[in-house]
N, C-alpha and C positions, 0 to 999 in steps of 0.2 A: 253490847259490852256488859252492860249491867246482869242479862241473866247467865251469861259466863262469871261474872261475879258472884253469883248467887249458888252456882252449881258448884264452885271453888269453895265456898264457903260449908255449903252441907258435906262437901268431902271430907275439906280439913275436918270438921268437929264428930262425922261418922270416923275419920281415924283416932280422934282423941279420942273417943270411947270404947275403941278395937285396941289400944295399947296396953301392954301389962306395965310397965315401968311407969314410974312416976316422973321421970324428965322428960319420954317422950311426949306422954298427954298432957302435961304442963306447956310444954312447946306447941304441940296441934291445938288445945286449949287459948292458946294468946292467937293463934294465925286466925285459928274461926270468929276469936271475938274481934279481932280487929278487922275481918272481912266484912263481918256483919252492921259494924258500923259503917265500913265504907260502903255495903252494898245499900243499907240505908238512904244514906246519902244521896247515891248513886238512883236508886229510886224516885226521890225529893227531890232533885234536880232535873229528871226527866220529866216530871207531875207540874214542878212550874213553868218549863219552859213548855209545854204545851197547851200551856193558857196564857201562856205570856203574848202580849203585842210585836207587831216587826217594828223594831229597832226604828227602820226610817221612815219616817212619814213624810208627804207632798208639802208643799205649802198651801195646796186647797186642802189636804187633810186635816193642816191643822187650823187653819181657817176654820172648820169644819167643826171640830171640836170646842176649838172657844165659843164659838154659837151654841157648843151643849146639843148640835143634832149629831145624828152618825157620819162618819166617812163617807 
């Protein structure tokens, strides 16, 4: 999802820069910057969840951890 984000993104802001008018690249200008943030985002939320730990742990796991050894 996020690199269809990302390819929506460089679209809108390559058509903001293909417009002659100034409301339409005003228009493609706000969709690219606010794609950019969201693919951002989008990004950063993929980067922590793939360091992040599973959600459930055993109760020997976390036995395991209060001791300070590994799972």
């Amino acid at each position: 999802m996020r690199w269809l984000l990302l390819i929506l993104t460089l679209f809108a802001l390559l058509l903001a820069f293909t417009r002659h008018t100034g409301g339409a690249m005003a228009g493609w200008l706000f969709v690219g910057m606010t794609g950019a943030i969201v693919t951002g985002v989008a990004f950063a939320q993929a980067r922590i969840e793939a360091g992040s730990r599973e959600k459930n742990l055993s109760d020997y796991e976390l036995m395991r951890l209060r001791e300070g050894k590994e799972p």
